[in-house]
MIDONU-810004 format. One record per residue: x, y, z of N, C-alpha, C, O in turn; residue in one letter. Coordinates in steps of 0.1 Angstrom, whole numbers, padded with zeros to 4 digits, always signed. Layout:
# MIDONU-810004
XYZXYZXYZXYZa/...
***
This chain:
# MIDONU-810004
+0135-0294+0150+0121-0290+0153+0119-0288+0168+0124-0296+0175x/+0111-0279+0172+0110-0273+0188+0093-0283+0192+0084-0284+0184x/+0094-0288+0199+0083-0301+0200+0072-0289+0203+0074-0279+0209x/+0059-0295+0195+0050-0288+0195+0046-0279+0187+0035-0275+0187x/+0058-0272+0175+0063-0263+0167+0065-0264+0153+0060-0274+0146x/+0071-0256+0148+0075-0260+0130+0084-0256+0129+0088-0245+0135x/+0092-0264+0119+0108-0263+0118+0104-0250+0105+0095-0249+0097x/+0120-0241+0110+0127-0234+0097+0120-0237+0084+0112-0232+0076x/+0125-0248+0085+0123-0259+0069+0104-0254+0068+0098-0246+0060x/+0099-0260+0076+0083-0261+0072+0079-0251+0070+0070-0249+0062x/+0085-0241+0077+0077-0225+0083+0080-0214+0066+0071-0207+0060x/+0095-0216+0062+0094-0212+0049+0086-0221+0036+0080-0215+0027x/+0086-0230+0037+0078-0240+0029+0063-0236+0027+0057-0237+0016x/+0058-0233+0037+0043-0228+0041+0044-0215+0034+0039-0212+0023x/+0053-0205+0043+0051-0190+0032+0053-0190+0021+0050-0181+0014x/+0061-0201+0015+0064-0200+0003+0049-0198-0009+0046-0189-0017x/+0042-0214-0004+0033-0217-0010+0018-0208-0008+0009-0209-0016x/+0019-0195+0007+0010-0185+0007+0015-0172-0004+0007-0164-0010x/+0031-0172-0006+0029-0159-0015+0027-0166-0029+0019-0158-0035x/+0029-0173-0034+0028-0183-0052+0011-0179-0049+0005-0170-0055x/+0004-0184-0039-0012-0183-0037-0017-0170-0038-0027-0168-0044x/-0011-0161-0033-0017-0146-0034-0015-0141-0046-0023-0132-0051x/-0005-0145-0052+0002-0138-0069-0007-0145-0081-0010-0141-0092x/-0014-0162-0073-0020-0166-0088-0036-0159-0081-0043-0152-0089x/-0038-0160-0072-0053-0153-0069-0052-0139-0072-0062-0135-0079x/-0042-0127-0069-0046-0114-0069-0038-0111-0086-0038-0099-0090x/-0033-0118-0092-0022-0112-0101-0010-0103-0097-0003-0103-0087x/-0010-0096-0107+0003-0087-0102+0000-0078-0088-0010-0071-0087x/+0011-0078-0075+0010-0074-0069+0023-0072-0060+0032-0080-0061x/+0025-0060-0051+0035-0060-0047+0043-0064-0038+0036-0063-0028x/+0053-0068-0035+0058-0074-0020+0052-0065-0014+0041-0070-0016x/+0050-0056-0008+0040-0048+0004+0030-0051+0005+0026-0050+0016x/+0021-0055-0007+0007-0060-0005+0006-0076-0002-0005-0081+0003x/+0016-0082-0004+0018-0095-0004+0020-0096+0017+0016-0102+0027x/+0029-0087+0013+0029-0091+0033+0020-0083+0041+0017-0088+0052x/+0014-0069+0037+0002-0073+0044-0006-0081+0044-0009-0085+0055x/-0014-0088+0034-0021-0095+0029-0020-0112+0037-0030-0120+0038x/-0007-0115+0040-0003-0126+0050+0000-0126+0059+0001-0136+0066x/+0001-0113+0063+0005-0107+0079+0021-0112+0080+0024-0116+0091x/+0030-0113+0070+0047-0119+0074+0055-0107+0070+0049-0099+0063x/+0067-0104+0073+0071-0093+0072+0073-0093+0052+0071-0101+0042x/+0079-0080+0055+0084-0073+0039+0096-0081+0035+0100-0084+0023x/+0103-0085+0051+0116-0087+0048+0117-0108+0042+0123-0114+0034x/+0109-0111+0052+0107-0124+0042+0097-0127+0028+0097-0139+0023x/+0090-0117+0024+0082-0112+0013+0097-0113+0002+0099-0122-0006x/+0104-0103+0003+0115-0101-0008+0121-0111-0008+0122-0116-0020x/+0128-0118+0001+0139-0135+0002+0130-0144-0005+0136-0152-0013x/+0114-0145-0002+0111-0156-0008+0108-0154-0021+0108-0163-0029x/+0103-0138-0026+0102-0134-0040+0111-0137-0049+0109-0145-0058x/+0123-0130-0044+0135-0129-0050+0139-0140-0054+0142-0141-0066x/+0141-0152-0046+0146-0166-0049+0133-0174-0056+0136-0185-0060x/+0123-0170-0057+0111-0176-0069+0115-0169-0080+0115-0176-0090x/+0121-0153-0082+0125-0149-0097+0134-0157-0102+0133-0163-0113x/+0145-0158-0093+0157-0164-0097+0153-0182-0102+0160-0187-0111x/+0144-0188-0098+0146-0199-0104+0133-0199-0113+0128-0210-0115x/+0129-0187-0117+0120-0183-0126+0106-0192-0127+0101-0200-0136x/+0101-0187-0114+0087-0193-0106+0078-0182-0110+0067-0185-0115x/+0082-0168-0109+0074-0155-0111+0087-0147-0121+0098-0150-0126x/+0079-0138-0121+0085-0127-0131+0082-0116-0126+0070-0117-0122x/+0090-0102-0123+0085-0095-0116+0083-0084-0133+0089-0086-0144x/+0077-0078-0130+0066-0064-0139+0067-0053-0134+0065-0053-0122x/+0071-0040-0141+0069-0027-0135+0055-0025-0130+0045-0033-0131x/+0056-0012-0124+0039-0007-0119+0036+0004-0129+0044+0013-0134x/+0025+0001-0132+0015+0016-0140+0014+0020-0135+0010+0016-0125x/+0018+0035-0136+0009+0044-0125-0006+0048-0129-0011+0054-0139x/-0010+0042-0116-0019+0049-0120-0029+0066-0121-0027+0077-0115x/-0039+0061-0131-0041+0077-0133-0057+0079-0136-0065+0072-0142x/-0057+0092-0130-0071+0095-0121-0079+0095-0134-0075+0099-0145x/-0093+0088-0130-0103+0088-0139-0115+0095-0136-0126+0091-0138x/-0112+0106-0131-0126+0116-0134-0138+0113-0124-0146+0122-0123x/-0140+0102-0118-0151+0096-0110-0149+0106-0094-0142+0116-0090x/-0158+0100-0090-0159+0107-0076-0154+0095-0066-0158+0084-0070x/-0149+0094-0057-0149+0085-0045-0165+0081-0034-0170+0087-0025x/-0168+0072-0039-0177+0074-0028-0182+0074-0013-0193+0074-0007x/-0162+0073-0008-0169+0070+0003-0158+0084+0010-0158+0082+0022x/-0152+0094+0008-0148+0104+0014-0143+0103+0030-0131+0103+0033x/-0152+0102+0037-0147+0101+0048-0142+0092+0057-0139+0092+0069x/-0144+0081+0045-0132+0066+0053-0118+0072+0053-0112+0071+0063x/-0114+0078+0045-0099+0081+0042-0099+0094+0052-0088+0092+0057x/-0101+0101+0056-0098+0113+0058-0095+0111+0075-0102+0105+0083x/-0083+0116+0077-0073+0112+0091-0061+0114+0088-0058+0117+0077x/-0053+0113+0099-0040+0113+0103-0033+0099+0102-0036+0088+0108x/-0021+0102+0092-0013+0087+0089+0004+0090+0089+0010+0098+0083x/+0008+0079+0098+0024+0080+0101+0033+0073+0100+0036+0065+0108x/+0038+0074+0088+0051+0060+0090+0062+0062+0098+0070+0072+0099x/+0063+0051+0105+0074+0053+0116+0088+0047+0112+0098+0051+0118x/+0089+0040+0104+0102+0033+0098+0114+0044+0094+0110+0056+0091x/+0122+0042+0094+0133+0050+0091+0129+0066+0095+0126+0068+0107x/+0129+0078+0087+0129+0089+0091+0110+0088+0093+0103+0080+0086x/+0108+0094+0100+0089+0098+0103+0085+0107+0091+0089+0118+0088x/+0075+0099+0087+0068+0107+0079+0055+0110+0077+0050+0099+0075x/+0045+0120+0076+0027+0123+0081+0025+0126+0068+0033+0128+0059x/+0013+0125+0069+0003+0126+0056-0011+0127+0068-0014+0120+0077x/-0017+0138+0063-0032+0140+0068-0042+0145+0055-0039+0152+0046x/-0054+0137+0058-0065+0140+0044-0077+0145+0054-0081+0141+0065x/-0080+0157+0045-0099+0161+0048-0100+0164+0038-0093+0161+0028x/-0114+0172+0036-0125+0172+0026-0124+0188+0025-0122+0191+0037x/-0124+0197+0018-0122+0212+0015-0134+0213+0003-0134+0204-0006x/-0144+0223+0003-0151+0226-0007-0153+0214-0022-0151+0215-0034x/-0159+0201-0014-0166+0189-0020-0149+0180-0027-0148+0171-0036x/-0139+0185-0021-0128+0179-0028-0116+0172-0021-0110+0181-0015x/-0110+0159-0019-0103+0157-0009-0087+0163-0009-0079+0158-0018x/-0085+0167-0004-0070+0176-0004-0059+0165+0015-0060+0156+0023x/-0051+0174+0011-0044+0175+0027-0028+0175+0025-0024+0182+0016x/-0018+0168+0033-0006+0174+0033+0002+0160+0034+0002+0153+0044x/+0007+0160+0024+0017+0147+0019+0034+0152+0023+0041+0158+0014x/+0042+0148+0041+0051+0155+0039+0048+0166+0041+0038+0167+0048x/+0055+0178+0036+0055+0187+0037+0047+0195+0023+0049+0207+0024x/+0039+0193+0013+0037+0193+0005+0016+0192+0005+0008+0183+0005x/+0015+0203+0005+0002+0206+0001-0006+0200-0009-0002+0206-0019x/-0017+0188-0013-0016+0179-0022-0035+0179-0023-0043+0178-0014x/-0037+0181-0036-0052+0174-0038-0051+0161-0042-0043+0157-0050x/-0058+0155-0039-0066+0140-0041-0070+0136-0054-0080+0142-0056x/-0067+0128-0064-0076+0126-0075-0079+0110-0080-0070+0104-0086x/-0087+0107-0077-0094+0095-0080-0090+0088-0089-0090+0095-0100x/-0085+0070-0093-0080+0067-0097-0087+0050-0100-0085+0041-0108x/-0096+0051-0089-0100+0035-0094-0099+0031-0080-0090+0035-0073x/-0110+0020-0074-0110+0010-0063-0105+0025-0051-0110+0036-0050x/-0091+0016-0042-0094+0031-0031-0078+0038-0033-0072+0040-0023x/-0072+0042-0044-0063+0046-0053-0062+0058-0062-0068+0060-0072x/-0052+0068-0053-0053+0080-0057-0044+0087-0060-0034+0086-0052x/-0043+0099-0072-0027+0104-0073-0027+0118-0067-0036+0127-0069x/-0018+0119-0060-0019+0132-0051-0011+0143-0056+0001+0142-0056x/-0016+0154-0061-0009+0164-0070-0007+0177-0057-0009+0178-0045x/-0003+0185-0065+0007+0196-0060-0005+0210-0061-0008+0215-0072x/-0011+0214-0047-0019+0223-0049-0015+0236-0053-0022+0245-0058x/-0001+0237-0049+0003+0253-0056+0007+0248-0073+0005+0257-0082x/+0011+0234-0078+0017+0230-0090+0008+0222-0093+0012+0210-0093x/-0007+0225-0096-0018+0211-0100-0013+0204-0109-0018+0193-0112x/-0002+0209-0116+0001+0198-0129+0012+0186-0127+0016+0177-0134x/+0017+0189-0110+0028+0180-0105+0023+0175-0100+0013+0180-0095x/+0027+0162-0099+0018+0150-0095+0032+0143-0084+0041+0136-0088x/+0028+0148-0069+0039+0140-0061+0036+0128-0056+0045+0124-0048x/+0024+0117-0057+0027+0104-0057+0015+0097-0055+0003+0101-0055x/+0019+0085-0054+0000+0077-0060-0004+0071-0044+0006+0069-0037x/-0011+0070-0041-0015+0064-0030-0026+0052-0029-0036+0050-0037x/-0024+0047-0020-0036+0036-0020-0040+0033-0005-0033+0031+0005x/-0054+0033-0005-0056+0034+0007-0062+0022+0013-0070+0016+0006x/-0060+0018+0024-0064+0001+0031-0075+0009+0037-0076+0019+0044x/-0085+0000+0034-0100-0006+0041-0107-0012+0049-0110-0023+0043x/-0110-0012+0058-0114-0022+0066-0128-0016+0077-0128-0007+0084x/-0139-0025+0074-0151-0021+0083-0155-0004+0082-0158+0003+0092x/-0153+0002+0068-0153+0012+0066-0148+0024+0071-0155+0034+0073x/-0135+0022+0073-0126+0030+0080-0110+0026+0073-0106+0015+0073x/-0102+0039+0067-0087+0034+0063-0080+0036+0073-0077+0046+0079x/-0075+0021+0073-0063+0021+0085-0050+0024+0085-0043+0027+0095x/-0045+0021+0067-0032+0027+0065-0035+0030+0049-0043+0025+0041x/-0022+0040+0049-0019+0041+0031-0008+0041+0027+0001+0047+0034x/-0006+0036+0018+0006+0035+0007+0011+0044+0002+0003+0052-0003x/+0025+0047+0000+0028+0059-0009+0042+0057-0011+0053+0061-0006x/+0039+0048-0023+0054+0040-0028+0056+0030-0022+0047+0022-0023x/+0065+0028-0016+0069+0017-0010+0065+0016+0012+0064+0006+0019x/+0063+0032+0015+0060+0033+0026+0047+0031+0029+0038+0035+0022x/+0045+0024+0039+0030+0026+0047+0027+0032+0058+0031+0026+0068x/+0022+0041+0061+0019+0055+0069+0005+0045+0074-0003+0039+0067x/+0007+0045+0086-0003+0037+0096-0019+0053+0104-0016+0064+0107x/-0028+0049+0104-0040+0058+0103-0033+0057+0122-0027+0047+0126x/-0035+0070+0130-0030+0072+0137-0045+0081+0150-0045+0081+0163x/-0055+0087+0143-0064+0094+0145-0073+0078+0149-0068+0067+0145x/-0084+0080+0155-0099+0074+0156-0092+0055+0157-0100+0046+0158x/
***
């Protein structure tokens, strides 16, 4: 132990007992929401998951996708900006508002918006409305999204 500090030992002991805390308070949820949500990486998120499945502490569950329910979003222009994951290859996603509807460019991939529940949306294919290239969810804070989800990546809000 480093005087003044916390040992290895304590320091996983502690996150241990914050991720078990987030899974019985939020339910099902994902190692990416789990480590933003405690501010600790992805990479100690999975070591300490992983070794809770194995001694069968948790159970891991596929994801629903989810799927748009017809509602309107009400808040439009929290989301709408410039978002960049910088991890491995770079990748942008930009949202605005076009004739009362939110659209923008997922990738390389021209995408409308469709509402899905809380701030969770599936982003379809504007030349192929019936293809649906991926679900997103968007982080909130003081009325403004600061990043979004799209799969496993988080594209950080980059504008404002």
């Amino acid at each position: 132990m480093i005087e003044g500090g916390i040992s290895k030992l304590d320091l996983k002991r502690r996150n241990r007992m914050q991720v078990l805390k987030a899974v019985r308070e939020k339910g099902p949820i994902s190692r990416v929401d789990i480590a933003a949500l405690l501010q600790i990486t992805r990479a100690a998120v999975t070591i300490i998951t992983n070794e809770m499945i194995d001694q069968h502490i948790l159970e891991e569950v596929g994801e629903e996708p989810a799927e748009p329910n017809g509602s309107t979003f009400s808040m439009p222009e929290a989301i709408q900006g410039d978002y960049l994951a910088k991890e491995g290859i770079p990748a942008h996603c930009t949202v605005w508002q076009e004739n009362g509807k939110l659209v923008g460019i997922y990738g390389e991939t021209e995408v409308e918006f469709r509402y899905c529940g809380k701030t969770v949306f599936a982003a379809y294919s504007r030349k192929d409305p019936a293809k649906r290239c991926s679900t997103m969810e968007f982080y909130i804070r003081n009325g403004q999204a600061w990043a979004v989800r799209c799969y496993t990546r988080i594209y950080q809000r980059i504008d404002g």
